[in-house]
C-alpha positions in Angstrom: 46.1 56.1 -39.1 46.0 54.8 -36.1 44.2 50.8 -36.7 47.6 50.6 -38.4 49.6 50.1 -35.1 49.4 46.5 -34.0 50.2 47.4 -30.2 46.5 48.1 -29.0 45.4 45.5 -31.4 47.6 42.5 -30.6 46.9 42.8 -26.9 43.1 43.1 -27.0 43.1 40.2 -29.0 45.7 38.0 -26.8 44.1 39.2 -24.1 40.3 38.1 -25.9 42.3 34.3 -26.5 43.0 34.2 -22.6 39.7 34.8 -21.9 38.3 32.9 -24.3 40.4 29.7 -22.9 40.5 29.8 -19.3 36.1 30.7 -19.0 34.6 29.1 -21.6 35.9 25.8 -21.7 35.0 25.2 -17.7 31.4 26.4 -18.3 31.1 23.8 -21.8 32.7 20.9 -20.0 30.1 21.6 -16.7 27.3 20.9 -18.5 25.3 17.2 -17.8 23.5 15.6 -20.5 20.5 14.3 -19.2 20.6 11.0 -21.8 23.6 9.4 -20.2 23.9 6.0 -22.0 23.7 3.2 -19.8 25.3 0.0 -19.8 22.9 -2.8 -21.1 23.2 -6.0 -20.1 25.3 -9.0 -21.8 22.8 -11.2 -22.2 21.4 -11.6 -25.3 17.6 -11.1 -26.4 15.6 -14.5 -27.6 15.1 -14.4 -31.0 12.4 -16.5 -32.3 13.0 -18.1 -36.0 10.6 -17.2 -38.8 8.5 -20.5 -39.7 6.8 -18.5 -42.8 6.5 -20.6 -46.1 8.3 -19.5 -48.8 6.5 -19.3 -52.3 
């Protein structure tokens, strides 16, 4: 039965790993994201107090 030898096996699948970690994280780690957050400013807004009556 040969899918019981591990030889073929193991190095398709280190072989799929090396792959796996030397392309794909490059490509994910290229990519922009168009909402970059940007840095607000340190002044705070003017709140206005309530004057409502309470009942």
């Amino acid at each position: 039965m040969p899918q019981l030898n591990p030889a073929p096996w193991f190095a398709i699948l280190a072989f799929s790993w090396l792959v796996f970690l030397t392309v794909i994280p490059p490509k994910v780690l290229a990519h922009s994201f168009p909402n970059e957050p940007s840095s607000h400013s340190a002044e705070q807004p003017k709140t206005e107090s309530w004057n409502w009556p309470w009942h």
